[in-house]
N, C-alpha and C positions, 0 to 999 in steps of 0.2 A: 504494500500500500504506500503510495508515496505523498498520503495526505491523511490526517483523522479528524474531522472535525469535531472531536473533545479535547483534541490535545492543547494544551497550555501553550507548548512551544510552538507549534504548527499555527496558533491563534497570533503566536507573535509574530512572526513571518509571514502572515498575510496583513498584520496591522492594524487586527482587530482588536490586539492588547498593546499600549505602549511599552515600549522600552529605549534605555539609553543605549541606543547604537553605536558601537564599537568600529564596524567593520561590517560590508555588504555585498557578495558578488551571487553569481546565477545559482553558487551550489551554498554557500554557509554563509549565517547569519552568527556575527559575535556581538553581547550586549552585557553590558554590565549586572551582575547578580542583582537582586534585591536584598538579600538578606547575605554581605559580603562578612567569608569571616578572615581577611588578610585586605590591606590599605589595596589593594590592589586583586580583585576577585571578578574576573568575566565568564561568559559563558560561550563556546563557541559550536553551533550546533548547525546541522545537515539541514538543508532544504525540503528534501527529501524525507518521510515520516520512515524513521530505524529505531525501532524501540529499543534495542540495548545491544552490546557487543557479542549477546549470543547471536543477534537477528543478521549479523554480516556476513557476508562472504565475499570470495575472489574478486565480483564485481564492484566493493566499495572499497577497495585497494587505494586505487588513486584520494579519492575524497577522503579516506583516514591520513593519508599522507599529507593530504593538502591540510586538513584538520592541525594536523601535528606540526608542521612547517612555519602557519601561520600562528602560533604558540608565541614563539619568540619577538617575532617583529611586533605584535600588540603588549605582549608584557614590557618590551623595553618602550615602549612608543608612552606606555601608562605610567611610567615611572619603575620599574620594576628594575632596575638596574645591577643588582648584584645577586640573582638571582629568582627562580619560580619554581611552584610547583604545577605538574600537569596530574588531575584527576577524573579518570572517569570511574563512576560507580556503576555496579552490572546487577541489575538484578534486585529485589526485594531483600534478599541476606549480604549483599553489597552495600547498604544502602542509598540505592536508586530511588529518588523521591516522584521524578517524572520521567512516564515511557518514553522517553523521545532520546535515542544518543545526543549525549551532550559532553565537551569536554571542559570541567573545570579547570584554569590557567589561575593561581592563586601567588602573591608576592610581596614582599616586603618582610618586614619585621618577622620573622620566621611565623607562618602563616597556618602552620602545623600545630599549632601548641594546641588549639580548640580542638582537634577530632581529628 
């Protein structure tokens, strides 16, 4: 399915929910967290509705690459300078809060200490 109309994130990507836009091309949408836990906490997530890192295969190759690539140039672009952290949660015992691949990009003051 390359859309859900419950989905949170898929509502953001059409702009039916606001968010602070980080970054915008044909396949990922990066936006600022809402509830950030490091000075520096976006979200960078698939165009495309991928509910989690079980749901990938061979064909999302490039777009996780592209996902992973663009990590660095918005964490140093936000201030992240001397480091970040990249997370994605998988799954309900991962704690994956929403179905939609998303990769957490977290930085600053060691951004680890909460969880």
């Amino acid at each position: 399915m390359s859309h859900d109309p419950n989905c949170i994130f898929c509502k953001i990507i059409e702009g039916k929910i606001p968010s602070r836009k980080l970054y915008e091309d044909d396949d990922l949408l990066a936006f600022h967290d809402i509830s950030p836990w490091a000075p520096v906490h976006f979200l960078i997530v698939p165009k495309i509705h991928v509910v989690s890192l079980y749901d990938v295969s061979a064909e999302h190759q490039a777009l996780l690459g592209k996902m992973l690539s663009l990590a660095p140039e918005l964490a140093r672009q936000e201030g992240a300078l001397n480091g970040f952290r990249c997370v994605i949660n998988n799954g309900q015992d991962g704690g994956q809060e929403v179905s939609h691949l998303h990769l957490h990009v977290m930085g600053g003051a060691r951004p680890w200490a909460r969880g």
